[in-house]
N, C-alpha and C positions, 0 to 999 in steps of 0.2 A: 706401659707407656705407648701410646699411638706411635705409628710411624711417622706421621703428619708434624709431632711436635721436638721433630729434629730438626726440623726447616729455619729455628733460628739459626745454626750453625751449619747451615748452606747442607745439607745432608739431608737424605729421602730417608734414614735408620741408625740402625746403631750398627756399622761396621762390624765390630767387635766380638758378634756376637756366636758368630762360627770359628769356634777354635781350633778346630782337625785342620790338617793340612788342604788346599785347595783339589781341588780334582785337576787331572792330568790336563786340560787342555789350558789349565791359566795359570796353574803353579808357578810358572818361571816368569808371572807379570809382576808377582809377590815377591818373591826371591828377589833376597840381596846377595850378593856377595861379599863373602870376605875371605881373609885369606888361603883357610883351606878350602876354599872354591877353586882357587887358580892351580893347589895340586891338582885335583881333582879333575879338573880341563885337561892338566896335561897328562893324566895316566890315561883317559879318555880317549882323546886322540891318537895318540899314539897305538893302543885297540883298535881305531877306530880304521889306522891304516895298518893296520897287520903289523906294527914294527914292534909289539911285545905283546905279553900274554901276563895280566897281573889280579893278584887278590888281595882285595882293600877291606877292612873295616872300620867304619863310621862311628866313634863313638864318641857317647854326652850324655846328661842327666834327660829325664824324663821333659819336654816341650824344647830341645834345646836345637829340633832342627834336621833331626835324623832323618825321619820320613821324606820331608822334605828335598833332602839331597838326591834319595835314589829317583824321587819323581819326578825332578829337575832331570838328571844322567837320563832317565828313561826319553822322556820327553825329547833330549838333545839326539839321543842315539836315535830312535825313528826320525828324526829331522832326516838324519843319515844312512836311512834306508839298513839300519843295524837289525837285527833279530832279538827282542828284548822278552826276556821271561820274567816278569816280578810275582811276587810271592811274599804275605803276611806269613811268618812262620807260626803254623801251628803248636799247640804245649801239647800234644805227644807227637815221638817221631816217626811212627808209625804213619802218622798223616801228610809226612814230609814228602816222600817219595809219590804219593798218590797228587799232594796238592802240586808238586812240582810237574808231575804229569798232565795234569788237568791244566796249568798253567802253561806248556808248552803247545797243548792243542791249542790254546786259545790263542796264543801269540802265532803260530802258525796259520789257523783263518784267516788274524789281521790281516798277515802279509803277503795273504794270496797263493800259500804253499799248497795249500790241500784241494788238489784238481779232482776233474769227476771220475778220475780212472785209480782215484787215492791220492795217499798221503805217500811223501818220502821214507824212504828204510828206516833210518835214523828219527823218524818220529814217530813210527811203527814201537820202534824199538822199547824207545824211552817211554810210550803208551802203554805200555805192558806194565810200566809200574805202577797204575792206578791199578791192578786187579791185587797190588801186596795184601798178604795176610799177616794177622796177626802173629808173630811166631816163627816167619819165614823170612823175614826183613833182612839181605845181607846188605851192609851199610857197602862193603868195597865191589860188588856187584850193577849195585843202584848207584852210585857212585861214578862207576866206568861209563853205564850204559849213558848217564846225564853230561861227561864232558866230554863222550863219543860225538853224542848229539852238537853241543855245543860249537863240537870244533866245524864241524858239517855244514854247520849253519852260518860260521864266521862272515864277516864281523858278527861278534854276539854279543849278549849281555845275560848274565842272571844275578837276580836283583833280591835279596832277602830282607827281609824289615822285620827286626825287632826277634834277632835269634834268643835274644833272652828270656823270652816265650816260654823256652824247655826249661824250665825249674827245677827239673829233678836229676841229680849227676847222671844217673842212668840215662836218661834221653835225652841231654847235653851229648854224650859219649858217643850217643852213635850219631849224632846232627856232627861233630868232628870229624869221625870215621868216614864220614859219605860226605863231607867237604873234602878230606885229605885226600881220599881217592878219585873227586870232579879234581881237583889242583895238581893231582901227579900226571894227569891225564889229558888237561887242554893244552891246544897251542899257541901261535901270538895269536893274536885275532882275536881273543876268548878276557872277558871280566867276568869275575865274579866280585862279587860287591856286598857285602851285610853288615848290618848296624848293631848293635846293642849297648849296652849299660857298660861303661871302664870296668867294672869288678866283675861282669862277667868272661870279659876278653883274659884280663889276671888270671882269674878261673882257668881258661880254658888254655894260657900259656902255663900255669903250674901242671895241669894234669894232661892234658892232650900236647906235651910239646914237639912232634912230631908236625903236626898240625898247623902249630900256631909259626914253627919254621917259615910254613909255605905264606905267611900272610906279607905280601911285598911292602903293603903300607897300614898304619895305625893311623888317623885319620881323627883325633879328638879336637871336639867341636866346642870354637869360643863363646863366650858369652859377648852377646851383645856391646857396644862401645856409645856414647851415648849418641852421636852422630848415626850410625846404625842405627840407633833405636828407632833415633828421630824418621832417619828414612822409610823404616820399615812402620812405622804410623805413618809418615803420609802416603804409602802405596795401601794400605789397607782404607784412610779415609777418602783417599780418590775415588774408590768404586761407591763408595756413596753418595758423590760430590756433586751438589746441583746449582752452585756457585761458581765459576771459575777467579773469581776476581781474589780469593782469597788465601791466608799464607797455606800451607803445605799442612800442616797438623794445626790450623786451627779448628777446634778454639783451645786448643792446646800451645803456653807458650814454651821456649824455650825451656827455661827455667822447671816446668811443670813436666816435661819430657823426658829433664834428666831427673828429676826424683820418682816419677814413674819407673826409670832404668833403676834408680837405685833401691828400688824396694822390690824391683824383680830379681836383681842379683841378676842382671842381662840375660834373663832364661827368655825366650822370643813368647812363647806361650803363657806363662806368666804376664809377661808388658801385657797382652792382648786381655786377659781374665782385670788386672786395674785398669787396666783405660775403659773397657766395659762399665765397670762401678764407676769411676770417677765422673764418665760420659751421660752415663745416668742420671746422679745427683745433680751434674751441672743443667740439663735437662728439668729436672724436677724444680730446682730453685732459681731457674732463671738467670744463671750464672751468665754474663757478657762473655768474661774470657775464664779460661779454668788456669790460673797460676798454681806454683808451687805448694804455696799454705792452703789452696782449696783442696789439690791433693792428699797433703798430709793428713787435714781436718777429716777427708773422706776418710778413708783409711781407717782412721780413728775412731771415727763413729760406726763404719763398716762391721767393725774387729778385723780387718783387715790389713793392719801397719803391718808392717817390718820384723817379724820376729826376732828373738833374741840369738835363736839357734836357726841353723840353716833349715829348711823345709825340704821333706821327703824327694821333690824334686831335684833339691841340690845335691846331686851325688859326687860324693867323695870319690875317684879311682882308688881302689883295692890294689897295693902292688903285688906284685908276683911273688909268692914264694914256693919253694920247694916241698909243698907239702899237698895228699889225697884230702884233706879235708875240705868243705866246701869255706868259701872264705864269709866274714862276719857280716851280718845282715847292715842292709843299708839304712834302716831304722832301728835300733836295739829295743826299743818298747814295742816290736814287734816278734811275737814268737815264731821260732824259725821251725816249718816241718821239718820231717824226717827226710834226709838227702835233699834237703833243698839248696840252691846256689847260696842264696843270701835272703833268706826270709821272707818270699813273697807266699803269701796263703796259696794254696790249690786248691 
């Protein structure tokens, strides 16, 4: 479909059509808040003026927002002249300690640490863990050497997304061990921050609970409310908006907004993947406005309605129990590998 033939509904495209998270310089134009936003601000701050030293993690089903959040923190913290290390976790952990090294020089460039006569001790330092080998990897070593740095560099941040990467209990085990040892180790000034899946954090409070001690906040992320919703389509149709005269989500109306909410099961990523289809068709058929019943009719015809059973994204939290085994896959018609968390293929 042309770009050109969105221009009935005041728009240069289809919005919708980038679903990853924003790049770091417009994130927070997208971002809504809701209520664990406002913890979130305040464990921030409070780092921000040295008055604690805390470790958060972020978690929600798959589109529900996770990324998001550290890119938002990230974003805030450089406002504030903070030291910010972020970091995609790799699925071996072997590559943990190298990408976090690599990730250190790089936030160090930003921020103008690395003069021509060198770099700081403490980045010296923690650079040395990009030469890890295979085989030699001591998680409470690498561990020390990363919330040595951190403290040095306070206000800091180090920022992990998506530890649930490590699928294998093995390399869950030592991404614990060389958190538990960054956590015995910073002081106020210092966040650490990572997201993952509810059933992997269970996971990691059954078997690493040493570990899971040190985590000051559990941080799970709502699902969208329909007002939320609404807002977060009309910040996503404003960047395509060549209209001003018109309402917030149109050609979306009320009514059409919350059955879009409610066939996403408030996942933010979802809304975005229907309003895409819905935007389309309404596009193709010349739709004035797109209601409720135009929704559902897409959908339907889509094969995209409302499933019976919740979809792979909508994860269930695992609760804790007291057992080494890894806990039950988040899809059961998926077969779970060998030592895997909860059934994701390798």
């Amino acid at each position: 479909m042309p770009a050109g033939s969105y221009e009935r509904y005041g728009l240069t495209g289809n919005p919708f059509r980038e679903l990853a998270s924003e790049n770091l310089d417009d994130v927070t134009i997208y971002h809504v808040n809701q209520q664990s936003d406002t913890l979130l601000r305040t464990v921030r701050d409070e780092v921000l003026d040295k008055e604690n030293r805390a470790v958060v993690a972020i978690t929600g089903p798959q589109g529900s927002g996770k990324t998001q959040r550290l890119l938002v923190t990230a974003a805030e913290a450089r406002e504030q002249k903070a030291f910010v290390v972020y970091l995609d976790v790799p699925s071996k952990s072997l590559l943990l300690p190298r990408g976090i090294a690599t990730a250190f020089e790089k936030a160090a460039r930003d921020a103008g640490l690395v003069k021509m006569l060198g770099a700081p001790s403490w980045l010296r330092s923690v650079s040395s863990l990009a030469k890890t080998k295979e085989g030699s990897y001591d998680p409470t070593a690498a561990g020390r050497r990363i919330g040595e740095a951190l403290n040095a560099a306070a206000p800091s941040f180090l920022l992990l997304n998506d530890a649930h990467n490590l699928v294998d209990a093995g390399e869950a085990e030592l991404f614990a061990k060389t958190l538990e040892e960054v956590t015995a180790t910073i002081k106020p000034g210092v966040l650490v921050m990572f997201t993952c899946y509810a059933s992997y954090l269970a996971w990691l409070t059954a078997n690493q609970p040493t570990f899971a001690s040190r985590i000051n906040r559990n941080v799970p992320l709502a699902t969208l409310s329909d007002d939320e919703a609404r807002l977060v389509l009309a910040k996503k149709l404003l960047a395509k908006r060549i209209v001003e005269e018109l309402e917030p989500t149109y050609p979306f109306d009320r009514e059409a907004v919350q059955e879009l909410n409610r066939s996403a099961r408030g996942n933010p990523r979802r809304l975005f993947e229907l309003a895409d289809t819905v935007l389309e068709r309404g596009v193709a058929s010349r739709a004035y406005q797109i209601d409720a019943e135009f929704v559902r009719s897409t959908l339907t015809t889509r094969g995209v309605a409302e499933p019976a059973a919740a979809p792979p994204w909508q994860e269930t939290p695992t609760p804790p129990t007291p057992v080494v085994a890894p806990p039950p896959s988040e899809d059961a018609s998926v077969p779970r590998p060998r030592r895997s968390l909860w059934g994701r293929s390798r």
